[in-house]
Structure formats: structure tokens, C-alpha cells
N, CA, C and O of each residue as an XYZ file, in Angstrom:
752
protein
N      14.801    -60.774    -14.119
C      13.934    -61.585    -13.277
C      12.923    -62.314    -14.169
O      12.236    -61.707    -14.991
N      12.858    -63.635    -13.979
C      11.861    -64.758    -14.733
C      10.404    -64.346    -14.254
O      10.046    -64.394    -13.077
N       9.791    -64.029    -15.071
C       8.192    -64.687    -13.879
C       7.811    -65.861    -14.675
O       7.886    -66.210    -15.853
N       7.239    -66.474    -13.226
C       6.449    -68.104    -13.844
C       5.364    -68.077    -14.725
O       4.537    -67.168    -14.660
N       5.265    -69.186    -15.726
C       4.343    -68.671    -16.382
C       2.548    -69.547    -15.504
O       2.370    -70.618    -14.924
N       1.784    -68.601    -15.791
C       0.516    -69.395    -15.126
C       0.244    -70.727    -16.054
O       0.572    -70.910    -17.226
N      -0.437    -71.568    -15.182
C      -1.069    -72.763    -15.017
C      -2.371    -72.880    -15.559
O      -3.093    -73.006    -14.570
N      -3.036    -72.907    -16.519
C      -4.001    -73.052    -17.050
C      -4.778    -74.530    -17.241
O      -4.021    -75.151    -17.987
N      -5.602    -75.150    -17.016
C      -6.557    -76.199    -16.834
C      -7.644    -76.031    -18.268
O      -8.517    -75.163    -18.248
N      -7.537    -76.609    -19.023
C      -8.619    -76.739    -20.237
C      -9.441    -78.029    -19.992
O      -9.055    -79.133    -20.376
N     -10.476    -77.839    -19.398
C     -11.106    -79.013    -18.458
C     -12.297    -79.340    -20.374
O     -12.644    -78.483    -21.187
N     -12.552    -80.851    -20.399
C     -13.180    -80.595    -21.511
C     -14.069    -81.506    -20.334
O     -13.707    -82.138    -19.342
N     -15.702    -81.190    -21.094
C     -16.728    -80.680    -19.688
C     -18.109    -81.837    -20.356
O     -19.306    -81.833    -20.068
N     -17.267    -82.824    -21.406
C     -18.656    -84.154    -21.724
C     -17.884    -85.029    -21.525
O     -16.690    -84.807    -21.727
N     -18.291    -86.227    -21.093
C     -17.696    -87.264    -21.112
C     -18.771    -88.443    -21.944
O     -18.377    -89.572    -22.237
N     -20.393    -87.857    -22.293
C     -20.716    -88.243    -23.635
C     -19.940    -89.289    -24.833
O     -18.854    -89.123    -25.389
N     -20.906    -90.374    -24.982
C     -20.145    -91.124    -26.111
C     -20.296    -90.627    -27.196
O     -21.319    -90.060    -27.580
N     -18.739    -90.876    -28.145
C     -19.379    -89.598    -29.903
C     -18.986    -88.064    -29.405
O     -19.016    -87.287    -30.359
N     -18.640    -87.461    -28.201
C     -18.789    -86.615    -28.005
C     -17.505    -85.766    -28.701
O     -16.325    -86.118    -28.708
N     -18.087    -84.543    -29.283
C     -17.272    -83.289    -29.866
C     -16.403    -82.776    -28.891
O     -15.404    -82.316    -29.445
N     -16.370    -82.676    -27.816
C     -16.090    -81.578    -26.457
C     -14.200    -82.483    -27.178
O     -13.405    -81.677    -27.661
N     -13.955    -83.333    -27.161
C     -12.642    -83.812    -27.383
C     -11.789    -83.170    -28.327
O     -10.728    -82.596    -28.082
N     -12.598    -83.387    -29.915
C     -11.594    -82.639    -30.803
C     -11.538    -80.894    -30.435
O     -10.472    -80.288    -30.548
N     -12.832    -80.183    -29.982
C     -12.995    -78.838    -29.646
C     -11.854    -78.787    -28.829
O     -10.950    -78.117    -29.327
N     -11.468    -79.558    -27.114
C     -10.899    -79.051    -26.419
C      -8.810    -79.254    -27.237
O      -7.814    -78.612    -26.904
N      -8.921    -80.215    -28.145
C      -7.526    -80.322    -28.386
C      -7.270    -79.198    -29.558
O      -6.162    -79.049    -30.071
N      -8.326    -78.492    -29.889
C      -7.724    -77.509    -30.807
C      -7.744    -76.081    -29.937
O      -7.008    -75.107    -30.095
N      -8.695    -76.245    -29.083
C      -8.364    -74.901    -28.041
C      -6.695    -75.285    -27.382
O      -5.860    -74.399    -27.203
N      -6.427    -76.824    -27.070
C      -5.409    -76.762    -26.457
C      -4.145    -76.438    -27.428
O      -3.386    -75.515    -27.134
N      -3.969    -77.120    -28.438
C      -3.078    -76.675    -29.655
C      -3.012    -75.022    -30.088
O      -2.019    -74.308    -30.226
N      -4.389    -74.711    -30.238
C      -3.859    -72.927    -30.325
C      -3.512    -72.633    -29.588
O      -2.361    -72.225    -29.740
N      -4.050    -72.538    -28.208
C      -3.113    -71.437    -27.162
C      -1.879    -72.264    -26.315
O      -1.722    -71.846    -25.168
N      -0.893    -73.501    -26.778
C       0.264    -74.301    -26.844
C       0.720    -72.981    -27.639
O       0.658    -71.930    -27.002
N       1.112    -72.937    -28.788
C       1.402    -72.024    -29.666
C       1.802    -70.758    -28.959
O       2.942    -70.320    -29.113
N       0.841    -70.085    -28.115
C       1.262    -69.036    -27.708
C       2.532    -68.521    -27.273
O       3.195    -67.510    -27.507
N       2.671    -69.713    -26.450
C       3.750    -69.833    -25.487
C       3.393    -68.845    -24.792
O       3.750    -67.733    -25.179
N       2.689    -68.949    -23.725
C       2.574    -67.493    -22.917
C       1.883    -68.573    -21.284
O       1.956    -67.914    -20.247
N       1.505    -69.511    -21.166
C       1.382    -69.819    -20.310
C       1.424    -71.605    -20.071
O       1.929    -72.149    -21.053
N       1.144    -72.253    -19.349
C       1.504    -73.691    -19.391
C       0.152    -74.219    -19.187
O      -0.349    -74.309    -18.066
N      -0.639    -74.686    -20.635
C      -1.687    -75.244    -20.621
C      -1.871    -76.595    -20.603
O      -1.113    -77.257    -21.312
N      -2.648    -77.125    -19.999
C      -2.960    -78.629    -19.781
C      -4.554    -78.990    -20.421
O      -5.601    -78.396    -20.164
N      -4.395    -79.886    -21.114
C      -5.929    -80.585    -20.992
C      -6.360    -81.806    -19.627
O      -5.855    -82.890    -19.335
N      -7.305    -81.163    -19.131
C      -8.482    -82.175    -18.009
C      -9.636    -82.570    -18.407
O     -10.691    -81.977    -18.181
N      -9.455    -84.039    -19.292
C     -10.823    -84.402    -18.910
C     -11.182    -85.320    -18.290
O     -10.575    -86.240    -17.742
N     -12.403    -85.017    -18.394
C     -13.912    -85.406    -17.257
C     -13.841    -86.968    -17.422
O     -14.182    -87.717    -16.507
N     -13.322    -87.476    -18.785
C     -13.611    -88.806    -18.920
C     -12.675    -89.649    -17.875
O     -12.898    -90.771    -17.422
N     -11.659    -88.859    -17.646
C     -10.597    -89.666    -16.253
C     -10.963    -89.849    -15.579
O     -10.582    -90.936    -15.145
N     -11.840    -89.271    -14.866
C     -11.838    -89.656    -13.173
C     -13.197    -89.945    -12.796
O     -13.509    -89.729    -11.625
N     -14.229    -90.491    -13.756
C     -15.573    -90.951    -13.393
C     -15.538    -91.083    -11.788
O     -15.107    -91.972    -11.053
N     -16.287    -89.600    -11.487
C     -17.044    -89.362    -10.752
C     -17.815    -89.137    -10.356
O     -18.210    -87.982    -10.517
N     -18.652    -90.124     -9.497
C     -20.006    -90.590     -8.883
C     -20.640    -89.411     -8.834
O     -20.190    -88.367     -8.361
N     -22.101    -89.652     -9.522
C     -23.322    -88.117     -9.077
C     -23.386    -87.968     -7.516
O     -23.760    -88.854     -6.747
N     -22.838    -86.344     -7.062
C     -22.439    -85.826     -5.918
C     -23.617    -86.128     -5.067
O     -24.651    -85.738     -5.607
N     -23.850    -86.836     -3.624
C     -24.648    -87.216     -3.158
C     -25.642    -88.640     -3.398
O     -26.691    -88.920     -2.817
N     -24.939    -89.386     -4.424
C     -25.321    -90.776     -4.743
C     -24.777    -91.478     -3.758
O     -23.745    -91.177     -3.159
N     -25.436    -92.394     -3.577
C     -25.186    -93.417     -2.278
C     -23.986    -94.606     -3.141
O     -24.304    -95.269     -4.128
N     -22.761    -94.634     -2.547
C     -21.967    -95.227     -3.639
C     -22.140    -96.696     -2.602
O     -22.479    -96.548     -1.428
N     -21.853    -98.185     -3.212
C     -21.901    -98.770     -2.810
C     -20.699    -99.228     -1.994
O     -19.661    -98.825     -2.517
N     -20.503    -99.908     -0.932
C     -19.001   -100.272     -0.170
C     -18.152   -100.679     -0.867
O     -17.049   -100.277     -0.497
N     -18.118   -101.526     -2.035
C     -17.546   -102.327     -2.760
C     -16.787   -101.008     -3.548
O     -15.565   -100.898     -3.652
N     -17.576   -100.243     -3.966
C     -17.127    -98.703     -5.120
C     -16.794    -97.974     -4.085
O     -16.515    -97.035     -4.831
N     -16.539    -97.492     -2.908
C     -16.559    -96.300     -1.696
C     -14.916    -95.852     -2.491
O     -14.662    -94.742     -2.960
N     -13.985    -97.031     -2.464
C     -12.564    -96.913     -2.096
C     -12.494    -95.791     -3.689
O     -12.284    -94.583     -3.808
N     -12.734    -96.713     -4.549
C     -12.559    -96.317     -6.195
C     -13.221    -94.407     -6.663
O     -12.641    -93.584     -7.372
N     -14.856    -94.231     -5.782
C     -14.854    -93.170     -5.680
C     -14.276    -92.063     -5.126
O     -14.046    -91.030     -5.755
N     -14.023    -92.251     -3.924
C     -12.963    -91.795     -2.950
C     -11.756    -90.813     -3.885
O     -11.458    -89.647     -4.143
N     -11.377    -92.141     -4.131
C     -10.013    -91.468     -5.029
C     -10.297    -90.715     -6.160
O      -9.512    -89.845     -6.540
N     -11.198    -90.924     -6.659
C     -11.658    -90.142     -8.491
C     -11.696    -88.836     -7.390
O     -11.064    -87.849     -7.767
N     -12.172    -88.765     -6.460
C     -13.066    -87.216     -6.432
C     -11.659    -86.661     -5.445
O     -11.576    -85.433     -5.487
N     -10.887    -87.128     -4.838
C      -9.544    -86.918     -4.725
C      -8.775    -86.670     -5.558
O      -8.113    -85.658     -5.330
N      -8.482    -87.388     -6.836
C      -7.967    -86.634     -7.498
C      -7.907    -85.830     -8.637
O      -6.963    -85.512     -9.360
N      -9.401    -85.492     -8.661
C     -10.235    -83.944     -9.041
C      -9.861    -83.008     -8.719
O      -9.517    -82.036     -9.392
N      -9.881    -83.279     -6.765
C     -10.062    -81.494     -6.536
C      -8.646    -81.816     -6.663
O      -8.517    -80.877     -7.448
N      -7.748    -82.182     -6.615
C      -6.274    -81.982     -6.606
C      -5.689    -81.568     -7.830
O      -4.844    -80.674     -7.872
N      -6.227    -82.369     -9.139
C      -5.755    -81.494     -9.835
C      -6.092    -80.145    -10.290
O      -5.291    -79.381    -10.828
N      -7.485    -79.861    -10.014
C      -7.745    -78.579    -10.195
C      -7.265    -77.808     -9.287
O      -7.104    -76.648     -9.667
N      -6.950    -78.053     -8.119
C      -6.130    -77.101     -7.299
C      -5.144    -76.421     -8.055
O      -5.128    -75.198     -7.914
N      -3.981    -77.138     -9.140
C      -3.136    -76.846     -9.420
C      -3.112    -75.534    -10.166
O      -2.050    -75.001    -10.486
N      -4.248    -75.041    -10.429
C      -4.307    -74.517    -11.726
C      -4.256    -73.005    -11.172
O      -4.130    -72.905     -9.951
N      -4.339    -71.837    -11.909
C      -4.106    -70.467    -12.083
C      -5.758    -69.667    -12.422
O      -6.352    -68.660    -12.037
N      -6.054    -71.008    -13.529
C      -7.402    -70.683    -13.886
C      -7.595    -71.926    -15.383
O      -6.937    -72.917    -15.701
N      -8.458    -71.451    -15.819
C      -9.599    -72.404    -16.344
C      -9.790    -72.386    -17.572
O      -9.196    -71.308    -17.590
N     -10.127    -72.591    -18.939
C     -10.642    -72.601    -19.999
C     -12.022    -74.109    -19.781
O     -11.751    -75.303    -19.660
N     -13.294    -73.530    -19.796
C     -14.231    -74.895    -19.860
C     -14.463    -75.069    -20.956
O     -15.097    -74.116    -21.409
N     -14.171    -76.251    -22.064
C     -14.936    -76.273    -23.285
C     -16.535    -77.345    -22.728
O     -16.714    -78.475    -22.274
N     -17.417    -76.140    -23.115
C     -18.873    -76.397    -22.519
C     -19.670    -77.004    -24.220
O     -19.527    -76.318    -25.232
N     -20.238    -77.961    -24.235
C     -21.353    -78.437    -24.563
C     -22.281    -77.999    -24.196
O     -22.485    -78.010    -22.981
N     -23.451    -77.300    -25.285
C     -24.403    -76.934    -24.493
C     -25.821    -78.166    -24.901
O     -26.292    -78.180    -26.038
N     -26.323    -79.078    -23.842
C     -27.592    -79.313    -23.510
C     -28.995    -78.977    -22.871
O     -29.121    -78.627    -21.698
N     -29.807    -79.088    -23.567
C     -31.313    -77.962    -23.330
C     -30.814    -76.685    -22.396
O     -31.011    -76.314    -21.239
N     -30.241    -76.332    -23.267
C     -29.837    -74.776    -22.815
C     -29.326    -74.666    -21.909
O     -29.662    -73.675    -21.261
N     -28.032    -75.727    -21.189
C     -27.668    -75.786    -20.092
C     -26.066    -75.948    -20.442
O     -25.536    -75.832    -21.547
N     -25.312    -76.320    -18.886
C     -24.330    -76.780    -19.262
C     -24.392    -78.262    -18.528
O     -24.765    -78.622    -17.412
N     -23.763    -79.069    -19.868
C     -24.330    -80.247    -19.202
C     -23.837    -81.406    -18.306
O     -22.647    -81.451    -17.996
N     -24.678    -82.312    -17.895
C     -24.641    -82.519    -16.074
C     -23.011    -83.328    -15.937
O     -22.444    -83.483    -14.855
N     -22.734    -83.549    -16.594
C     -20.864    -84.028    -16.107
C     -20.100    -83.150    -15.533
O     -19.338    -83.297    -14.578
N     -20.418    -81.912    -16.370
C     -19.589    -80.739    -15.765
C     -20.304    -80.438    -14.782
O     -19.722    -80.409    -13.698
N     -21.314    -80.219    -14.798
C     -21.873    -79.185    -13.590
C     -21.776    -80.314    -12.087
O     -21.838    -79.785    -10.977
N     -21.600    -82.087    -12.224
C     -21.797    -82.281    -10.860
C     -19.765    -82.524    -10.488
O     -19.264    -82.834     -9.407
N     -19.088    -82.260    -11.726
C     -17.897    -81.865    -11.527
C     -17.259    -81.133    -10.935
O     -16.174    -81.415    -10.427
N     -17.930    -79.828    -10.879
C     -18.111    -78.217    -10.217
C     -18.494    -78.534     -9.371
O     -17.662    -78.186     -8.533
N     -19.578    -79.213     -8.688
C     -19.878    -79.580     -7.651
C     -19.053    -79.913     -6.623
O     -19.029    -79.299     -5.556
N     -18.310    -80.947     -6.912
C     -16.967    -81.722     -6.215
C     -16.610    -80.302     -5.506
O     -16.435    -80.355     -4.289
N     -16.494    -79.118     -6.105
C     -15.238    -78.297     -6.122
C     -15.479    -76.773     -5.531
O     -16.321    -76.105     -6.132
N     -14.844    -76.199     -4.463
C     -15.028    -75.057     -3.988
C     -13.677    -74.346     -3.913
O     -13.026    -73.977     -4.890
N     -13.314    -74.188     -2.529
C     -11.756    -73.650     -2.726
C     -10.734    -74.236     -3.405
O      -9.697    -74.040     -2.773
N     -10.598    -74.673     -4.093
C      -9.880    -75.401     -5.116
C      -9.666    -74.222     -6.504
O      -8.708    -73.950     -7.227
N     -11.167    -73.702     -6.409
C     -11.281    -72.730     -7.557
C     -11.732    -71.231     -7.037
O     -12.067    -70.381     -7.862
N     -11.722    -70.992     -5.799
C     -11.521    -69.600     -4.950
C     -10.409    -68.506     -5.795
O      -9.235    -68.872     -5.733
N     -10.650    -67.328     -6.500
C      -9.680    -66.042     -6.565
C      -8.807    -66.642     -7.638
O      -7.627    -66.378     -7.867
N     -10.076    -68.013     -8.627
C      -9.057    -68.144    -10.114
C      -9.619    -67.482    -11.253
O     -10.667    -66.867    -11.059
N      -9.131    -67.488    -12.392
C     -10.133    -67.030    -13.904
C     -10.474    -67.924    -14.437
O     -10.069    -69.067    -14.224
N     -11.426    -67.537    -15.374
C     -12.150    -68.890    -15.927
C     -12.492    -68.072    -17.684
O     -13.160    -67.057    -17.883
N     -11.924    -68.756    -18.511
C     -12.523    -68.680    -19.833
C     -13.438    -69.600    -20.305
O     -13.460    -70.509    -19.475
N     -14.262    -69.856    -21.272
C     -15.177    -70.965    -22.012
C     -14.757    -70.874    -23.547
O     -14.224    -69.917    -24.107
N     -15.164    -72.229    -24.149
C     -15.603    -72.353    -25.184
C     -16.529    -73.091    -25.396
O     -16.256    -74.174    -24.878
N     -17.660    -73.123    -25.961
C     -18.716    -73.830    -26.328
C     -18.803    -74.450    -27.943
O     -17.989    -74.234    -28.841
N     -19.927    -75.204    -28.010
C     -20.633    -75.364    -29.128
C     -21.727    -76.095    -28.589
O     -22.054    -76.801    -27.635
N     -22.303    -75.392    -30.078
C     -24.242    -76.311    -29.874
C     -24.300    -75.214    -31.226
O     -23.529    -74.585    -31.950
N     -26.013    -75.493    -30.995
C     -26.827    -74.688    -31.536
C     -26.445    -73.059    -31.515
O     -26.713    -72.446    -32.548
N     -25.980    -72.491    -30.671
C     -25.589    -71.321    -30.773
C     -24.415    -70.872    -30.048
O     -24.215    -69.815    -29.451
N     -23.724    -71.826    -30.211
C     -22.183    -71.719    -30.152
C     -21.825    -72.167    -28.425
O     -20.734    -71.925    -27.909
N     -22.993    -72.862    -27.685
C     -23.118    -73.191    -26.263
C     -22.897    -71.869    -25.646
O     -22.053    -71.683    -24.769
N     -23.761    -70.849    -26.179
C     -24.008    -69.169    -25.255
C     -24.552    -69.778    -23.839
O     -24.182    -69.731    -22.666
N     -25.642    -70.381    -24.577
C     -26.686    -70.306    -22.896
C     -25.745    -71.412    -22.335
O     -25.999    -71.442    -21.131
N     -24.939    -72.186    -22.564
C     -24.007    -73.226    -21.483
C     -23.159    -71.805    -20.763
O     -23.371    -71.539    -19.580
N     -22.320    -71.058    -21.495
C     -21.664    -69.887    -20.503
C     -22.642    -69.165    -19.871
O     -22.392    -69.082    -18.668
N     -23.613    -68.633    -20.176
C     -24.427    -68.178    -19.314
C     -24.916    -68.953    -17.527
O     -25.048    -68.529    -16.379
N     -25.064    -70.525    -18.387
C     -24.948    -71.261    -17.100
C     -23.937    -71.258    -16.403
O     -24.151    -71.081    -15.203
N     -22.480    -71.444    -16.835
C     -21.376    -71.598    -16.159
C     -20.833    -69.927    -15.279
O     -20.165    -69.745    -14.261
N     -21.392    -69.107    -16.098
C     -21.167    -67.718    -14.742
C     -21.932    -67.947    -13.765
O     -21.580    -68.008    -12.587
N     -22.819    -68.060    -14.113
C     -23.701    -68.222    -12.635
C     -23.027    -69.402    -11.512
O     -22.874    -69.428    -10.291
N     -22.773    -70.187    -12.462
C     -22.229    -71.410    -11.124
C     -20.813    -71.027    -10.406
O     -20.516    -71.087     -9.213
N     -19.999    -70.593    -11.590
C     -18.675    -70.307    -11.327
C     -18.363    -68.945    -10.189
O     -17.466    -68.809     -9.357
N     -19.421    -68.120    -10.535
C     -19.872    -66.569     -9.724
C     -19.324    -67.002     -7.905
O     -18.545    -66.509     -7.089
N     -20.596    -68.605     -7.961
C     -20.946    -68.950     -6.439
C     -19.491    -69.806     -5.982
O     -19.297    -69.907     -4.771
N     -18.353    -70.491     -7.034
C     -17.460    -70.510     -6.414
C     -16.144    -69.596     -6.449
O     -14.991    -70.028     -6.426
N     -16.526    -68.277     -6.508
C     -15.686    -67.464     -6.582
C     -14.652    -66.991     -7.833
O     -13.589    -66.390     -7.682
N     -15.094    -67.311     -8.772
C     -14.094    -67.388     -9.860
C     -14.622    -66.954    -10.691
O     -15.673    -67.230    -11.269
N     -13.311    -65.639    -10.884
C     -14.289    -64.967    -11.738
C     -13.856    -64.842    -13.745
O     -12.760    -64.817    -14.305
N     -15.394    -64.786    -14.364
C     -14.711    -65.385    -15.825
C     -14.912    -63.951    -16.588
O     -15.767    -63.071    -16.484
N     -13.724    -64.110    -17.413
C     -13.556    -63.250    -18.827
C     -14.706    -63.505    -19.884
O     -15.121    -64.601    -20.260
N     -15.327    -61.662    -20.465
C     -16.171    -61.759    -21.162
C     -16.326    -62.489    -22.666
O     -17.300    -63.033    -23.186
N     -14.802    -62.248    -23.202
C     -14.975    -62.798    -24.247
C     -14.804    -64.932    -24.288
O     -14.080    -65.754    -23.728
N     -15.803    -64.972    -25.166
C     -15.826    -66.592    -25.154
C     -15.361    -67.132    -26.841
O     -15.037    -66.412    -27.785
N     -15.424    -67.994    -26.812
C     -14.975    -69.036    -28.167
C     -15.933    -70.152    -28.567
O     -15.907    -71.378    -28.462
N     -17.084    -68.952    -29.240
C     -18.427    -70.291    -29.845
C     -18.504    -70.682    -31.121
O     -18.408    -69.962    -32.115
N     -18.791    -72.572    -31.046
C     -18.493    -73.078    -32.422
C     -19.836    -72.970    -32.642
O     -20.529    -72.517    -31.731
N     -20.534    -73.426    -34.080
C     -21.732    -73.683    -34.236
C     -21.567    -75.261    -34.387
O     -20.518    -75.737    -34.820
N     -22.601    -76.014    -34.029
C     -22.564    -77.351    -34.532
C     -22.897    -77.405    -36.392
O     -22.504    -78.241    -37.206
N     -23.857    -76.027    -36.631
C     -24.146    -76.227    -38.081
C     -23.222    -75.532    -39.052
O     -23.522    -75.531    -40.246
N     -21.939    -74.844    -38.559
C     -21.033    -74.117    -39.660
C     -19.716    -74.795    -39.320
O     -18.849    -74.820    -40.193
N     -19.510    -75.284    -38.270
C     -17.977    -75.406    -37.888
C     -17.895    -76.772    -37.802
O     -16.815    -77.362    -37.772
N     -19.167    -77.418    -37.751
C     -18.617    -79.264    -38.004
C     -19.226    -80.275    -39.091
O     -20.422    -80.162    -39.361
N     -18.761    -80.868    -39.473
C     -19.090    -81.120    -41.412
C     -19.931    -82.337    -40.354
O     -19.251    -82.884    -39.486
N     -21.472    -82.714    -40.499
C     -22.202    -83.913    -40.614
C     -22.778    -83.356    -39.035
O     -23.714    -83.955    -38.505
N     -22.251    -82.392    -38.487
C     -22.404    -81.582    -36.910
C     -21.632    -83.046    -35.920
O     -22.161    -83.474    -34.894
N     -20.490    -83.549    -36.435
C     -19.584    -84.206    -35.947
C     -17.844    -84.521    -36.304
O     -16.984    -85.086    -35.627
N     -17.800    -84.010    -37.395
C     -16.282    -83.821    -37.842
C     -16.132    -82.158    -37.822
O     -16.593    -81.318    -38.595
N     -15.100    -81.989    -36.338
C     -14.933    -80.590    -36.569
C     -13.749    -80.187    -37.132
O     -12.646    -80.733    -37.119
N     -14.190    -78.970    -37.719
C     -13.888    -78.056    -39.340
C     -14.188    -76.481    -38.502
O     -15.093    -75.754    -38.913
N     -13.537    -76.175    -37.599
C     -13.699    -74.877    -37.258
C     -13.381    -73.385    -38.560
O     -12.652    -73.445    -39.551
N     -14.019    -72.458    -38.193
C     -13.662    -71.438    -39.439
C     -12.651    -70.769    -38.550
O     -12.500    -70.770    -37.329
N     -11.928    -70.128    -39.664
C     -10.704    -69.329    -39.107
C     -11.197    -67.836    -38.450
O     -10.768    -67.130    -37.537
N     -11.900    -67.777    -39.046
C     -12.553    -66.474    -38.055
C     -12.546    -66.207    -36.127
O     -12.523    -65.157    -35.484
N     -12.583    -67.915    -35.590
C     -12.487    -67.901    -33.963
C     -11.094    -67.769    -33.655
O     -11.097    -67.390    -32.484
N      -9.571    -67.894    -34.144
C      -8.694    -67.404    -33.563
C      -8.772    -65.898    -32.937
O      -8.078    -65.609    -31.962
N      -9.702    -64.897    -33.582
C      -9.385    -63.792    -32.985
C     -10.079    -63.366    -31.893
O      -9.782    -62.334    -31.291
N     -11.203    -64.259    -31.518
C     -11.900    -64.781    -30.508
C     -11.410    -65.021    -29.288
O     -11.650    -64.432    -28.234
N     -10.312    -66.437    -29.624
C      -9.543    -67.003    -28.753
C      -8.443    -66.302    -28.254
O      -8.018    -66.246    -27.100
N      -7.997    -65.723    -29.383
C      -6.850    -65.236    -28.268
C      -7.599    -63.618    -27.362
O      -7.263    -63.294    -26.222
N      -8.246    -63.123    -27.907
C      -8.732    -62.260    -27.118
C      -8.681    -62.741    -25.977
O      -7.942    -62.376    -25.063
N      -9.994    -64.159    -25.963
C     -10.351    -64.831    -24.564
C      -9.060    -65.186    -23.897
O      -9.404    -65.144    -22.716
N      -7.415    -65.606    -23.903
C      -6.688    -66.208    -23.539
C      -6.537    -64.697    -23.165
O      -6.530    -64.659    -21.934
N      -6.411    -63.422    -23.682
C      -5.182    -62.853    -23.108
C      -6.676    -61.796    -22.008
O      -6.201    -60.979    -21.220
N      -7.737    -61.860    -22.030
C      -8.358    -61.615    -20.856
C      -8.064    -62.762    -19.638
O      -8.201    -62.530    -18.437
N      -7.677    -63.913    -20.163
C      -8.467    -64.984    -18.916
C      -6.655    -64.701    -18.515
O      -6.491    -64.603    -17.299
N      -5.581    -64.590    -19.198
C      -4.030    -64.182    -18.559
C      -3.875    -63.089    -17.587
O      -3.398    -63.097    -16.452
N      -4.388    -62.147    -18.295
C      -4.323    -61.110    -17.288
C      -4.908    -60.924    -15.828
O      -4.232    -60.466    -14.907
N      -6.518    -61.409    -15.676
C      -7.367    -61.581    -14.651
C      -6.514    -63.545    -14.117
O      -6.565    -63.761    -12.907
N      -6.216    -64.075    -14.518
C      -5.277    -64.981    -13.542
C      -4.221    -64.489    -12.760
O      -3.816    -64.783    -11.635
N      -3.752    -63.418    -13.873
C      -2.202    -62.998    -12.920
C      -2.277    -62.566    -11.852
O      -1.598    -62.947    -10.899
N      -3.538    -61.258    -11.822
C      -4.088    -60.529    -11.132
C      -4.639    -60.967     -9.802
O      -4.332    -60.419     -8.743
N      -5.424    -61.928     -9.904
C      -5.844    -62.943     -8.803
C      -5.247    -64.183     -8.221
O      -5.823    -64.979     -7.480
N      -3.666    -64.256     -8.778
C      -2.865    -64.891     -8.571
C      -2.380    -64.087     -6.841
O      -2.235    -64.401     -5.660
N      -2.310    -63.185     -7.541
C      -1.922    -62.208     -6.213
C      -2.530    -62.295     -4.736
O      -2.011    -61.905     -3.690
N      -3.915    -62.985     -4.954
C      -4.847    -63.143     -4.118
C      -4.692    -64.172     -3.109
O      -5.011    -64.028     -1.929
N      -4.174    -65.249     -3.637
C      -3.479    -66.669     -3.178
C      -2.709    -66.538     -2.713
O      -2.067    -67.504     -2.298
């Protein structure tokens, strides 16, 4: 008997010009490709520019927003669970992602959620933000995370040069965020 493999979403969470969150999320996506253990996708934020949640969009933009935030929650529906590569700003996670999350409730009901960050301290306090948000839409995340530094892992704190030391990080985090997907797969 086959089982399917889960659906994983590597949402990269700046849409920032210059922004790092790009090369970070294609090397999270390239290592755990490799695995072969589940069917990972990259999502980003820069696709579907979507309007700050509760902005008055104009008639002319209604149709164009409409659809971005349509086909948000749709593709995140698809998913099993999550990897966020988080940017962390003034100790947050910052506002692309979070009015992204916004968009989004049962879509992400009884999924898992892993992170990876960078900043100043590897975007800790961005996961710290993202449990709390993720808590309130039901989804629940694996302890271990995957933090870069902006001052060891990227040459100029913009060409990233990760150390080999975070593979054992990552896959930890992949094979917690596998197991608690499978598990809550069940739930669905």
C-alpha cells in the first residue's frame, strides 16, 4: 500500500525590495526537495499582492483584489502544512505576512507549521510572533526552527552564505513538522 506523500507550502513571508526571504526560502526549498519525503512547494507573497485586510480598495481595483485574495486562500488550502521563512522586523513578524495570515482561517485549521527566520537573531522573536498568531488559527507549529543570522550566514548581511551547521536544524524541523502533519491530517 502507497501512502501519499504530504503537501507542504514554504510560503516566503517579505515581499520587501532587496529582500533575503527569496534566496533563504529557495535553499529551505532545495534541502528538503532532496529529502524526498514529501511534496514541497514554494508560495510567495510577492504573487498575489494583496490589499491591507480592511483597506477600502477602490472599484476600479475591487475585481483585481478579489482574485489575489481568492487565490491565496486557495492555494493555501492545498497544503498539509507550512514551512514560514519569517523575516524578522522590530521584533516582529513582518506586516506582509502577518496581513497574509489575516486573509486566512480554515484554510489553515488542524495543519503544521514549521519556520525559518533570519535577522538579528536568527528572526526568534518573528517565531515567537508567528505562534501566537498561528495558535489563534489553529495550527499547530513544531518546536524546532531554522535561524540564519544576518551577521554570520550572509556575506555584506545580503549575499546568503548559510553555515553548514543548520542542516541538522532543518531536518529535525522537517521531520517534526512531517510527523505532526500526518497526524493532523487525520483530523481533516
Amino acid at each position: 500500500m502507497s501512502v501519499e506523500k504530504l503537501k507542504i507550502g514554504i510560503v516566503v513571508g517579505s515581499v520587501r525590495k532587496g529582500r533575503n526571504a527569496e534566496a533563504v526560502s529557495k535553499w529551505m526549498f532545495n534541502f528538503a526537495s532532496k529529502r524526498n519525503d514529501a511534496d514541497y512547494e514554494l508560495v510567495d507573497l510577492i504573487n498575489y499582492r494583496l490589499p491591507l485586510l480592511g483597506q477600502e480598495i477602490p472599484s476600479e481595483q475591487e475585481e483585481e483584489a478579489n482574485s489575489a485574495i481568492k487565490n491565496w486562500s486557495e492555494k493555501m488550502d492545498t497544503y498539509d502544512g507550512y514551512i514560514f521563512v519569517t523575516p524578522e522586523y522590530n521584533h516582529a513578524v513582518g506586516g506582509a505576512l502577518k496581513n497574509a495570515l489575516d486573509y486566512l482561517n480554515p484554510e489553515l485549521n488542524n495543519k503544521a507549521a514549521g519556520f525559518v527566520g533570519y535577522g538579528s537573531l536568527g528572526g526568534a522573536r518573528a517565531h515567537e510572533n508567528m505562534r501566537l498568531i498561528l495558535g489563534e488559527l489553529q495550527v499547530a507549529d513544531v518546536s524546532t526552527a531554522v535561524t540564519f543570522s544576518l551577521m554570520a550566514d550572509f556575506e555584506n548581511m545580503s549575499l546568503f552564505r548559510p553555515a553548514a551547521y543548520h542542516e541538522g536544524n532543518a531536518h529535525k524541523m522537517l521531520d517534526q513538522l512531517l510527523a505532526w502533519g500526518g497526524a493532523l491530517k487525520t483530523l481533516r
